[in-house]
PDBQT receptor file of N, H, CA, C and O in Angstrom, charges set to zero:
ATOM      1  N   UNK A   1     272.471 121.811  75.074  1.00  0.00    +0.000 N 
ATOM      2  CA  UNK A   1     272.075 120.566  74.434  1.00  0.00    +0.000 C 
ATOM      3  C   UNK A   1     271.332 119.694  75.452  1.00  0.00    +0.000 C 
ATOM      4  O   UNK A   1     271.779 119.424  76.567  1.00  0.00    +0.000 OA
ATOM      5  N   UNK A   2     269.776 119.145  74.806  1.00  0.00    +0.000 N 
ATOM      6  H   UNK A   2     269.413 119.364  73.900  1.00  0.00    +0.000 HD
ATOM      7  CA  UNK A   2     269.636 118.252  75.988  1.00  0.00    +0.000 C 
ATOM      8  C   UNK A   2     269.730 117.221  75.586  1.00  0.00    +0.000 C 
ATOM      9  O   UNK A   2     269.674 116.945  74.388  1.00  0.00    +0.000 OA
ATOM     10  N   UNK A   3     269.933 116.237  76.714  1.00  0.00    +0.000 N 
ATOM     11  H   UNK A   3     269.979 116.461  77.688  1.00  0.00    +0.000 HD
ATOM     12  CA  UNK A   3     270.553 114.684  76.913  1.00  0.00    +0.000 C 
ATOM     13  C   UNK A   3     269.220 114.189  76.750  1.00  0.00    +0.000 C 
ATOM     14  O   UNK A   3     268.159 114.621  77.202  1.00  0.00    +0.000 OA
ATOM     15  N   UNK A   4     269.499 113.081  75.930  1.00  0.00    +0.000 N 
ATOM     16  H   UNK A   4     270.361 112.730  75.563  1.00  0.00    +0.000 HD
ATOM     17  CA  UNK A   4     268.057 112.305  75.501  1.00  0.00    +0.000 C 
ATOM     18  C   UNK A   4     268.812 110.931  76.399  1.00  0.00    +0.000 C 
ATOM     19  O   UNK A   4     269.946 110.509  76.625  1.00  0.00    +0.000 OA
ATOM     20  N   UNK A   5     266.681 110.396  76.883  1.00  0.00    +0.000 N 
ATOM     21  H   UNK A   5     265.760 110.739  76.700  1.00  0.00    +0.000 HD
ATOM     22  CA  UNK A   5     266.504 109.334  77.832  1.00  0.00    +0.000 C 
ATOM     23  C   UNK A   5     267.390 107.873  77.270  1.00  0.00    +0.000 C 
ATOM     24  O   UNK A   5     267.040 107.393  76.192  1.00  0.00    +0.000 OA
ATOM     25  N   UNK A   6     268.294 107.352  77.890  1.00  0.00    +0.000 N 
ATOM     26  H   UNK A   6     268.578 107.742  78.766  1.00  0.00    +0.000 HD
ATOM     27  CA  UNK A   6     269.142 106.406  77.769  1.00  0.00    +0.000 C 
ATOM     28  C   UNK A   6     268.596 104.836  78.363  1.00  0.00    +0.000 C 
ATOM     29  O   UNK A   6     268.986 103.725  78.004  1.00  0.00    +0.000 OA
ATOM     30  N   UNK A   7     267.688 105.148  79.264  1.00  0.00    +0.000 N 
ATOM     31  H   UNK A   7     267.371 106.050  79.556  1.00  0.00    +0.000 HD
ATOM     32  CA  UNK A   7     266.764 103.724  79.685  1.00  0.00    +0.000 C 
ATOM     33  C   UNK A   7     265.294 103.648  79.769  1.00  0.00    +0.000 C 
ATOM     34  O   UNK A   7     264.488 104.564  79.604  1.00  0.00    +0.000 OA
ATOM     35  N   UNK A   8     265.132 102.748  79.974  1.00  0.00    +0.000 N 
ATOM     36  H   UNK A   8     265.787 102.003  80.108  1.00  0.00    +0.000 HD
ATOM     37  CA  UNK A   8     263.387 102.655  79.668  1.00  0.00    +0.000 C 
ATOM     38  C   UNK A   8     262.969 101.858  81.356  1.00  0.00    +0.000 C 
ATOM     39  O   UNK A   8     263.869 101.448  82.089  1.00  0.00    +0.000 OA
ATOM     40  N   UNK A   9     261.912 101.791  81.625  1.00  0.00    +0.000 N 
ATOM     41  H   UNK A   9     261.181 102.125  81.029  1.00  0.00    +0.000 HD
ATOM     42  CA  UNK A   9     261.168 100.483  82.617  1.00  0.00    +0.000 C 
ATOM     43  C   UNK A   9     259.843 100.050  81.684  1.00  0.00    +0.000 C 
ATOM     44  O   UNK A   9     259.075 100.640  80.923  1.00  0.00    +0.000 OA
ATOM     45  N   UNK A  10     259.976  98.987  82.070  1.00  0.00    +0.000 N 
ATOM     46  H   UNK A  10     260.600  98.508  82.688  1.00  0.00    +0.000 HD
ATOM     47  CA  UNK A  10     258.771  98.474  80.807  1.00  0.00    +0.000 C 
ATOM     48  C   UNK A  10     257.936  97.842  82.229  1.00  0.00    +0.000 C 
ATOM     49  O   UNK A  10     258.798  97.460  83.021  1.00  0.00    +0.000 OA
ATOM     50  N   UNK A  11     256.709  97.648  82.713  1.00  0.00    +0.000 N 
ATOM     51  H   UNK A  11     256.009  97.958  82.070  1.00  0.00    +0.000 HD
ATOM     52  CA  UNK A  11     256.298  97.285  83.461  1.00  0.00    +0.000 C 
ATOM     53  C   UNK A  11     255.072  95.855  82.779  1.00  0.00    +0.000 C 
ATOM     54  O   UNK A  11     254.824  95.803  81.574  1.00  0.00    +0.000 OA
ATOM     55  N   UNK A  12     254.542  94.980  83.642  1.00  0.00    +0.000 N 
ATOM     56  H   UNK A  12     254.742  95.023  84.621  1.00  0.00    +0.000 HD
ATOM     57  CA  UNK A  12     254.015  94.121  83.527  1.00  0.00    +0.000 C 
ATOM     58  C   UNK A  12     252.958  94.332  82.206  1.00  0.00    +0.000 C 
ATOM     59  O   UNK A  12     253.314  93.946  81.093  1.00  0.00    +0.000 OA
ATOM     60  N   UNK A  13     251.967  94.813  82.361  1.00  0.00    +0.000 N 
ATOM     61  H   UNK A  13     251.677  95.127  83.265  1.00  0.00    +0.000 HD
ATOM     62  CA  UNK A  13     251.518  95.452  81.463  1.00  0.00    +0.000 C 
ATOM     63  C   UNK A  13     250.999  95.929  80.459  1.00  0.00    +0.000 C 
ATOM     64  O   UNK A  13     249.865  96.152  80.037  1.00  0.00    +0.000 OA
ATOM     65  N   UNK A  14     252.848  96.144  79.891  1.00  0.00    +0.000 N 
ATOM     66  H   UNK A  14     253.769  95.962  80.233  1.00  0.00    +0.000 HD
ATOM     67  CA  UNK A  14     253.098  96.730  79.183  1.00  0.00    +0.000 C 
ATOM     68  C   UNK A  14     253.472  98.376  78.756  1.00  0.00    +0.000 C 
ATOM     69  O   UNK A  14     253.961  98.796  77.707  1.00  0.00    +0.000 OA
ATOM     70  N   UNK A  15     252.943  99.297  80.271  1.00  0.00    +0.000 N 
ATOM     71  H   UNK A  15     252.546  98.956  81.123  1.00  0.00    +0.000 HD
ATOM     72  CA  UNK A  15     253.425 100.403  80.112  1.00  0.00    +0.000 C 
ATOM     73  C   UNK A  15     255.459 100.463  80.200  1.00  0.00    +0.000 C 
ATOM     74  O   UNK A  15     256.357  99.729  80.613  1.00  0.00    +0.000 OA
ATOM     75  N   UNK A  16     255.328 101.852  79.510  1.00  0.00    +0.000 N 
ATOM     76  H   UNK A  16     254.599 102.448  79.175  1.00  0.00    +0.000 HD
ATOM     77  CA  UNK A  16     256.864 102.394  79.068  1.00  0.00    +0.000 C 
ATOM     78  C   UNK A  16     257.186 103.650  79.768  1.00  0.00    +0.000 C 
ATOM     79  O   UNK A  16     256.539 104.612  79.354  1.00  0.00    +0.000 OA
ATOM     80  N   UNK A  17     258.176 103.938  80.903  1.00  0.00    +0.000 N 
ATOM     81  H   UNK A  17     258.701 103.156  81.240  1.00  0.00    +0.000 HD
ATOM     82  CA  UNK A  17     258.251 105.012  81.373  1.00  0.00    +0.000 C 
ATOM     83  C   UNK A  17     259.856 105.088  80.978  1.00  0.00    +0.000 C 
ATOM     84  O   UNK A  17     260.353 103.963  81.026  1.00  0.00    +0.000 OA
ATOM     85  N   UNK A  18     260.963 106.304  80.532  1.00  0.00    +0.000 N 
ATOM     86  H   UNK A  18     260.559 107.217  80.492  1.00  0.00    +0.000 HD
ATOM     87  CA  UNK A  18     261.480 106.829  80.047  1.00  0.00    +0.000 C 
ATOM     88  C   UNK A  18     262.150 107.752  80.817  1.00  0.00    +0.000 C 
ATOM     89  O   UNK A  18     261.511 108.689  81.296  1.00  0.00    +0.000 OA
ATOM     90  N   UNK A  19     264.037 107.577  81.133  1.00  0.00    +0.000 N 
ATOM     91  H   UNK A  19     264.556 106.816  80.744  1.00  0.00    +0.000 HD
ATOM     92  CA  UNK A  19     264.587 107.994  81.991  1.00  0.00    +0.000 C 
ATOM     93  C   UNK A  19     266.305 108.430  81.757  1.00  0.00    +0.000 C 
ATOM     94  O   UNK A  19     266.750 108.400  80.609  1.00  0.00    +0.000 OA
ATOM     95  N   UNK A  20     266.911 108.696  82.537  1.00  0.00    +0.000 N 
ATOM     96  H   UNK A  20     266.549 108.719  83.469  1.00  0.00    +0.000 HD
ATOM     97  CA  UNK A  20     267.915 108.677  82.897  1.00  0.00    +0.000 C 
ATOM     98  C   UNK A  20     268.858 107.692  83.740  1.00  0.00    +0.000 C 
ATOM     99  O   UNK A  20     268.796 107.754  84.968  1.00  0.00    +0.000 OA
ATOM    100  N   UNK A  21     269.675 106.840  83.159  1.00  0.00    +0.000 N 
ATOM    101  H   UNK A  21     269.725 106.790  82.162  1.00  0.00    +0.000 HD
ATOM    102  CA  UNK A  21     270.492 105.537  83.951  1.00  0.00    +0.000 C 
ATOM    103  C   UNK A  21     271.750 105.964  84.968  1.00  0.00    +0.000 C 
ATOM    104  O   UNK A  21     272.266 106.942  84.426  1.00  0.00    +0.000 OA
ATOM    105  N   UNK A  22     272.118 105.809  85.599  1.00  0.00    +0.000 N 
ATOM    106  H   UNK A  22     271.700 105.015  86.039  1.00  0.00    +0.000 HD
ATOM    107  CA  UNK A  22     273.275 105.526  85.958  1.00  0.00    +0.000 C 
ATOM    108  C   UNK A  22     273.814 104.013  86.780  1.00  0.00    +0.000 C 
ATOM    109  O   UNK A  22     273.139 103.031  87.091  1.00  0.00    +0.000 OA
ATOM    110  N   UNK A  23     274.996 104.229  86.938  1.00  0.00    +0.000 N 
ATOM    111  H   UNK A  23     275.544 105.026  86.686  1.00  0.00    +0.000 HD
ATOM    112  CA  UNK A  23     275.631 103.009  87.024  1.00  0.00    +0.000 C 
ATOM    113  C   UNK A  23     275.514 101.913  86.347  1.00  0.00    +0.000 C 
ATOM    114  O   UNK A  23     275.015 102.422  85.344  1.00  0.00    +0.000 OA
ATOM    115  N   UNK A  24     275.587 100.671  86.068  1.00  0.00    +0.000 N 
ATOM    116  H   UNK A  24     275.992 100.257  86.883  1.00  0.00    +0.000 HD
ATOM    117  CA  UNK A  24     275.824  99.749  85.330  1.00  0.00    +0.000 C 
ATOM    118  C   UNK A  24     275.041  99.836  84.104  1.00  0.00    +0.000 C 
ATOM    119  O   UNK A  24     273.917 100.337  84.142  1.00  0.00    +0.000 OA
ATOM    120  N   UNK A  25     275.614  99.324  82.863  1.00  0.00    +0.000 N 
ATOM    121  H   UNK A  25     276.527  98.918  82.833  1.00  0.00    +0.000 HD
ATOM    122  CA  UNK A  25     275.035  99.337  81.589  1.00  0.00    +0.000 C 
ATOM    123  C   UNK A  25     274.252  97.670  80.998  1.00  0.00    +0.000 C 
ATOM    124  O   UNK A  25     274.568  96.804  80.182  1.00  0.00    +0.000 OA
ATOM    125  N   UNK A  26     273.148  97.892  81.925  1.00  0.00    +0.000 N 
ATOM    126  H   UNK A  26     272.891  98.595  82.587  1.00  0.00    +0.000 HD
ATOM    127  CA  UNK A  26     273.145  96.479  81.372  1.00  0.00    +0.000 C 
ATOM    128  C   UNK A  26     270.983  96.275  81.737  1.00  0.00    +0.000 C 
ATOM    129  O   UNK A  26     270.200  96.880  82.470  1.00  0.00    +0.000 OA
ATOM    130  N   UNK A  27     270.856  95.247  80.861  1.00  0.00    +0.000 N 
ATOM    131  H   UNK A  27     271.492  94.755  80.266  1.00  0.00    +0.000 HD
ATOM    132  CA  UNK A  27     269.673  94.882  80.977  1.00  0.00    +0.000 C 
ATOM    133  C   UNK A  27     269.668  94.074  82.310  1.00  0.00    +0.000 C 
ATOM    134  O   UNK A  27     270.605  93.512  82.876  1.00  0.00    +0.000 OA
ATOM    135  N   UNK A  28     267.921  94.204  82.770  1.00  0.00    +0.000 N 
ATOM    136  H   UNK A  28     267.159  94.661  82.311  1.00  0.00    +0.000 HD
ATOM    137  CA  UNK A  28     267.564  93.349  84.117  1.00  0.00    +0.000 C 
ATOM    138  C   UNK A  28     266.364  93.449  84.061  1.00  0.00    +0.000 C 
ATOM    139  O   UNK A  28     265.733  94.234  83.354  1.00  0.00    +0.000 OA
ATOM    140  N   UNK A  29     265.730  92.251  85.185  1.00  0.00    +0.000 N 
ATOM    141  H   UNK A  29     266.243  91.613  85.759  1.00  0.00    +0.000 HD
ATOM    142  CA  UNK A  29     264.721  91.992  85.654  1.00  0.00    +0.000 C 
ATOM    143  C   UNK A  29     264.301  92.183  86.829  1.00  0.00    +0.000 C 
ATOM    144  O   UNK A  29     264.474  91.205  87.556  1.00  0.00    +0.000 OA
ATOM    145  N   UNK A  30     263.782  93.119  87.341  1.00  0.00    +0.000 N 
ATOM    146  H   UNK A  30     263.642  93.914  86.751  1.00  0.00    +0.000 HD
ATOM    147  CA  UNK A  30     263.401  93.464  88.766  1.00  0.00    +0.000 C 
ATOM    148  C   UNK A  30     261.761  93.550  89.196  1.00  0.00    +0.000 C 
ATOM    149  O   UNK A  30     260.808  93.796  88.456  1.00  0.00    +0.000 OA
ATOM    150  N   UNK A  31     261.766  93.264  90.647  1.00  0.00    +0.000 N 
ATOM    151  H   UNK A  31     262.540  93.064  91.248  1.00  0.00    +0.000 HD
ATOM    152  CA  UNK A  31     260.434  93.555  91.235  1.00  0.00    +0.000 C 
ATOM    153  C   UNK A  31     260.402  95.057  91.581  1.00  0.00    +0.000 C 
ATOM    154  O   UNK A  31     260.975  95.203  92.660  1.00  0.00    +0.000 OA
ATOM    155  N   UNK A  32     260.016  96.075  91.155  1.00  0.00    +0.000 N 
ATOM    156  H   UNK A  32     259.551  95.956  90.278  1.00  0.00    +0.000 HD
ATOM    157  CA  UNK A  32     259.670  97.604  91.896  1.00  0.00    +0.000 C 
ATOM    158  C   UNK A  32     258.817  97.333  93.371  1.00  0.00    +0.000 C 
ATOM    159  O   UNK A  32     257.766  96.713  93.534  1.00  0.00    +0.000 OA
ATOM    160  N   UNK A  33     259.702  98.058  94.403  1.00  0.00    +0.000 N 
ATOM    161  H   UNK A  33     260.555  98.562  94.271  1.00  0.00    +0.000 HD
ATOM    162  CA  UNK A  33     258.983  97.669  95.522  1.00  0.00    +0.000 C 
ATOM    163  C   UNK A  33     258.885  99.478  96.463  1.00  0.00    +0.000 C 
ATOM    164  O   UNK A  33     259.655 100.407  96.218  1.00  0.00    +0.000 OA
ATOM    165  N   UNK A  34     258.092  99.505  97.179  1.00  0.00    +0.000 N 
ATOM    166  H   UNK A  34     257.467  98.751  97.378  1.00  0.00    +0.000 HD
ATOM    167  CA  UNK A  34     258.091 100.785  97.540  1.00  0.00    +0.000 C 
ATOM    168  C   UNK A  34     258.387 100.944  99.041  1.00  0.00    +0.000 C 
ATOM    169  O   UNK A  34     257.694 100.234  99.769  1.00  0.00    +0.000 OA
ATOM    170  N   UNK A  35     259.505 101.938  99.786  1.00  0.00    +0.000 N 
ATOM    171  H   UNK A  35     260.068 102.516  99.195  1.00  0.00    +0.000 HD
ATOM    172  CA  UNK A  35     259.877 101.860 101.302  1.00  0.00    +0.000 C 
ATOM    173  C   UNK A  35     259.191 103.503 101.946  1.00  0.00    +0.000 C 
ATOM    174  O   UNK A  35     259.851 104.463 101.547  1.00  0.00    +0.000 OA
ATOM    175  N   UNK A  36     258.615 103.675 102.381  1.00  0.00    +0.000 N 
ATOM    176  H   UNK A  36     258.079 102.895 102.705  1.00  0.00    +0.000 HD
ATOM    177  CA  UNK A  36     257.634 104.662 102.914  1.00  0.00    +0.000 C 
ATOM    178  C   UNK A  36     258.828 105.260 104.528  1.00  0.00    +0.000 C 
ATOM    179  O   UNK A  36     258.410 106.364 104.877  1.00  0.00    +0.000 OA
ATOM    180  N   UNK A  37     259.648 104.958 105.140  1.00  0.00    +0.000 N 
ATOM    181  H   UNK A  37     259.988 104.061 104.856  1.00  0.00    +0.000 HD
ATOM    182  CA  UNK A  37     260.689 105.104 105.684  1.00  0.00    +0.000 C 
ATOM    183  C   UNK A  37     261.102 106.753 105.478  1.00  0.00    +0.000 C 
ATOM    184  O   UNK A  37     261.435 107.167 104.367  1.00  0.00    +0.000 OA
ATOM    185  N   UNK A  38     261.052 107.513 106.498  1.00  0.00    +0.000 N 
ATOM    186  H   UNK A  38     260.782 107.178 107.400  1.00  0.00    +0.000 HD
ATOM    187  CA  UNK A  38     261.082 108.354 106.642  1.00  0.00    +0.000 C 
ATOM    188  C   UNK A  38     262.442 108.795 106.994  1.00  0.00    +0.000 C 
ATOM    189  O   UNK A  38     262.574 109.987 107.272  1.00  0.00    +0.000 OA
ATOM    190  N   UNK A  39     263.576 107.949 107.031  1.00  0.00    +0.000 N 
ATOM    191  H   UNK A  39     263.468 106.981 106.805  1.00  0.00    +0.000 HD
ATOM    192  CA  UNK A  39     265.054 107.960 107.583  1.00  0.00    +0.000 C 
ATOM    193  C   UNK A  39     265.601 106.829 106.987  1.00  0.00    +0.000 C 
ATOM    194  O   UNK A  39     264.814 106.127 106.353  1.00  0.00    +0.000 OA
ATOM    195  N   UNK A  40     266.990 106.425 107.051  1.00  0.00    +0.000 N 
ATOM    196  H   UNK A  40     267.630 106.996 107.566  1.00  0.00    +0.000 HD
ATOM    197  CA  UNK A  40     267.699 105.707 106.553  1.00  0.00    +0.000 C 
ATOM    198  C   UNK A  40     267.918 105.105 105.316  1.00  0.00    +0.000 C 
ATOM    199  O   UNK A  40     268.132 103.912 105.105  1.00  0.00    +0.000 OA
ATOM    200  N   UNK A  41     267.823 106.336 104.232  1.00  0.00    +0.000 N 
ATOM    201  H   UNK A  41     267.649 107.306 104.403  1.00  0.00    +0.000 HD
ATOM    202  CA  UNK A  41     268.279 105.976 103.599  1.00  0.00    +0.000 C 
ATOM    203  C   UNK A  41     269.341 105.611 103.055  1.00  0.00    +0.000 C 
ATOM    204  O   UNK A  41     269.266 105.165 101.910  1.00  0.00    +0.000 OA
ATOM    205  N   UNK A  42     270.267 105.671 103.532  1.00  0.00    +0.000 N 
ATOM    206  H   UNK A  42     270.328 106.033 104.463  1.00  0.00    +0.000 HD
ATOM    207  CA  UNK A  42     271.632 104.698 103.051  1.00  0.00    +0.000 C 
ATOM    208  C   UNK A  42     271.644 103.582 103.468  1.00  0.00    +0.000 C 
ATOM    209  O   UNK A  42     272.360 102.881 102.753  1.00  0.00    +0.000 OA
ATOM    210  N   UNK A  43     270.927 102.711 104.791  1.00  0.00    +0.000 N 
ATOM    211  H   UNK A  43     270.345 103.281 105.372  1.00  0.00    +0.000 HD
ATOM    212  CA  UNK A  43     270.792 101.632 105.035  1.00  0.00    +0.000 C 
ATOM    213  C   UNK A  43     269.504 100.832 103.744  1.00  0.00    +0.000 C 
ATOM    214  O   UNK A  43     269.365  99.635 103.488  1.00  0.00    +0.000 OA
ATOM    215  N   UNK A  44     268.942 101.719 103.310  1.00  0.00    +0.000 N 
ATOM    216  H   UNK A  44     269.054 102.691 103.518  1.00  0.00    +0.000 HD
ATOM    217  CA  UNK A  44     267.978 101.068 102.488  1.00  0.00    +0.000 C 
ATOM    218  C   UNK A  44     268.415 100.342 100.935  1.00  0.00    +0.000 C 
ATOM    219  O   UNK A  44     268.064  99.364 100.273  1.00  0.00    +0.000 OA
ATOM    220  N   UNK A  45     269.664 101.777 100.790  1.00  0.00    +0.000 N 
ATOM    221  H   UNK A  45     269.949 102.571 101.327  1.00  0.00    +0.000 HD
ATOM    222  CA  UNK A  45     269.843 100.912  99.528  1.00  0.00    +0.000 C 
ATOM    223  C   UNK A  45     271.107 100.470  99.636  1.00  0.00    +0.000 C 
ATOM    224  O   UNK A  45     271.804 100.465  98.622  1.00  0.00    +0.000 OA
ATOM    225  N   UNK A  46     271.567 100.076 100.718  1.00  0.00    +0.000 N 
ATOM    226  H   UNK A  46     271.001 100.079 101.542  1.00  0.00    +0.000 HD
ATOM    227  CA  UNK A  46     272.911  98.878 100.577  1.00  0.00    +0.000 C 
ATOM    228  C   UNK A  46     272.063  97.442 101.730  1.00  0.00    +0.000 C 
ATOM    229  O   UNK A  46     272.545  96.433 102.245  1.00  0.00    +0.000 OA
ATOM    230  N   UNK A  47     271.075  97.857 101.735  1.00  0.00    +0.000 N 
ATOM    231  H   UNK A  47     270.684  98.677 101.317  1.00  0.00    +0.000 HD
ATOM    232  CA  UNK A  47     270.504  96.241 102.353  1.00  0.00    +0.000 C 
ATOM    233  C   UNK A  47     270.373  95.263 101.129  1.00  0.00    +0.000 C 
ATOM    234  O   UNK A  47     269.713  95.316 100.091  1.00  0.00    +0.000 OA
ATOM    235  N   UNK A  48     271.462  94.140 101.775  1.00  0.00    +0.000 N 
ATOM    236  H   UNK A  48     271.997  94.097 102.618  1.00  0.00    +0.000 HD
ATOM    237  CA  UNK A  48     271.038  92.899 100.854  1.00  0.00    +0.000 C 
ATOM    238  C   UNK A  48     269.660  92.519 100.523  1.00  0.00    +0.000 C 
ATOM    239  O   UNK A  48     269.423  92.294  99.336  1.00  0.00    +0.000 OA
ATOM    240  N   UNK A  49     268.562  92.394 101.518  1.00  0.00    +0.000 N 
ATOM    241  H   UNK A  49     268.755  92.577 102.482  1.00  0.00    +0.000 HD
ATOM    242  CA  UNK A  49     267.244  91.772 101.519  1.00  0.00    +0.000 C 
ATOM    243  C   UNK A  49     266.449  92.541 100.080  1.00  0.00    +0.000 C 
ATOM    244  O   UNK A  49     265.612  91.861  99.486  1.00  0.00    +0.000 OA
ATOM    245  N   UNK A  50     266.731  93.838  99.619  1.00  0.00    +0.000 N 
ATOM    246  H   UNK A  50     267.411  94.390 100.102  1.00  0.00    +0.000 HD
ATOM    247  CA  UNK A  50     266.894  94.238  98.325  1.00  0.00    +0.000 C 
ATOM    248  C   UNK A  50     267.245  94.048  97.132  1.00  0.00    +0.000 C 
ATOM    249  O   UNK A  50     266.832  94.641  96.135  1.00  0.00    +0.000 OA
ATOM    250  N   UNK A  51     268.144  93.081  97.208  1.00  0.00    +0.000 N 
ATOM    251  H   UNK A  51     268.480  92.600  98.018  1.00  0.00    +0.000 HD
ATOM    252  CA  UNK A  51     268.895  92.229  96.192  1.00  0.00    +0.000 C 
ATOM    253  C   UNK A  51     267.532  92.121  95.268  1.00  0.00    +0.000 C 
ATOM    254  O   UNK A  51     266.478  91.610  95.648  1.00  0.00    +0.000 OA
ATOM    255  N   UNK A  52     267.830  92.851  93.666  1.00  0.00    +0.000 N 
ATOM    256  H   UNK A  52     268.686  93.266  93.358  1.00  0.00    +0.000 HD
ATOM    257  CA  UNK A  52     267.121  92.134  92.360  1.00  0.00    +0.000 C 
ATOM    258  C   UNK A  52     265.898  92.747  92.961  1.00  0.00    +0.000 C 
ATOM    259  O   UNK A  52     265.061  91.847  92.884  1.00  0.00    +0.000 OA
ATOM    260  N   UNK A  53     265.273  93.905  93.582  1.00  0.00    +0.000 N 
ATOM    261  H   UNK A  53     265.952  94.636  93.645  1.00  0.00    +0.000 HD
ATOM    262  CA  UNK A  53     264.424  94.403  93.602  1.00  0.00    +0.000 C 
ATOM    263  C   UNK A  53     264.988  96.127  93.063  1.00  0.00    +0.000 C 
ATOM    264  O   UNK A  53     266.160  96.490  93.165  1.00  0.00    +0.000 OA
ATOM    265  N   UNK A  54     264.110  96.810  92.624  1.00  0.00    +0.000 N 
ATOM    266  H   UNK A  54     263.158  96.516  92.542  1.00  0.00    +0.000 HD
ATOM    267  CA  UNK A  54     264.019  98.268  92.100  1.00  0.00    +0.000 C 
ATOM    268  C   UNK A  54     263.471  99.070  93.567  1.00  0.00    +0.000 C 
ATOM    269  O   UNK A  54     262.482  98.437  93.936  1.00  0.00    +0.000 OA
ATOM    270  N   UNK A  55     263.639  99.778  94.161  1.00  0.00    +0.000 N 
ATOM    271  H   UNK A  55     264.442 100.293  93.860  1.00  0.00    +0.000 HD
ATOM    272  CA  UNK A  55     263.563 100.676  95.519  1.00  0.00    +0.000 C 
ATOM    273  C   UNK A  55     263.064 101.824  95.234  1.00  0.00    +0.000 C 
ATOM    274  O   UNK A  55     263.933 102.696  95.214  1.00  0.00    +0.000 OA
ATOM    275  N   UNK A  56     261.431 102.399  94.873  1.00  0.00    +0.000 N 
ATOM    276  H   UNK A  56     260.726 101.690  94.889  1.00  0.00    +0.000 HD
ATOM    277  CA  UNK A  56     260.929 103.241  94.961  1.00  0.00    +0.000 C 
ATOM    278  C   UNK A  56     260.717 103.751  96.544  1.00  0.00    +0.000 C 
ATOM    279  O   UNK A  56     260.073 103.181  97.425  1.00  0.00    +0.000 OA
ATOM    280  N   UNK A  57     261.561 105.167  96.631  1.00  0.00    +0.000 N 
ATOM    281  H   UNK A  57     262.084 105.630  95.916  1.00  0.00    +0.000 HD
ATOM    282  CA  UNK A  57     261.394 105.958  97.592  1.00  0.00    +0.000 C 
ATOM    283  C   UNK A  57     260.010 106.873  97.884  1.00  0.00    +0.000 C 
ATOM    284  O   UNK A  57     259.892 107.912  97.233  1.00  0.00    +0.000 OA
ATOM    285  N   UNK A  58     259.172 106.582  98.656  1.00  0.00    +0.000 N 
ATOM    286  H   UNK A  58     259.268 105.739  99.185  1.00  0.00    +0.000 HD
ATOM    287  CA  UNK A  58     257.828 107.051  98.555  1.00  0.00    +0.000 C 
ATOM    288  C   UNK A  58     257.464 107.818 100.129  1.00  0.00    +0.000 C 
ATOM    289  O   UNK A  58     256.358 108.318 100.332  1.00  0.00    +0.000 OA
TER     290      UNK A  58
């Protein structure tokens, strides 16, 4: 059986990209920002300065 997409990102726009959620069930408003960082990722996504931003790994 496949699992149908449970969240959406709606971007400025107006485009719709179509996904898979985890953790919290809830609507938000975020800036998508992109970290090019070649190491640390576990410091990346428990840094506060992240707060209410989306963390594209690039």
């Amino acid at each position: 059986m496949v699992k149908e997409f449970d969240r959406k990102i709606i971007l400025e726009d107006g485009q719709e990209y179509y996904g898979y959620g985890f953790g919290a069930n809830k609507t938000s408003v975020l800036e998508i920002v992109f970290n090019t960082s070649v190491v640390g990722y576990q410091e990346i996504l428990t840094d506060p300065s992240y707060t209410y931003q989306a963390v594209v790994m690039a």
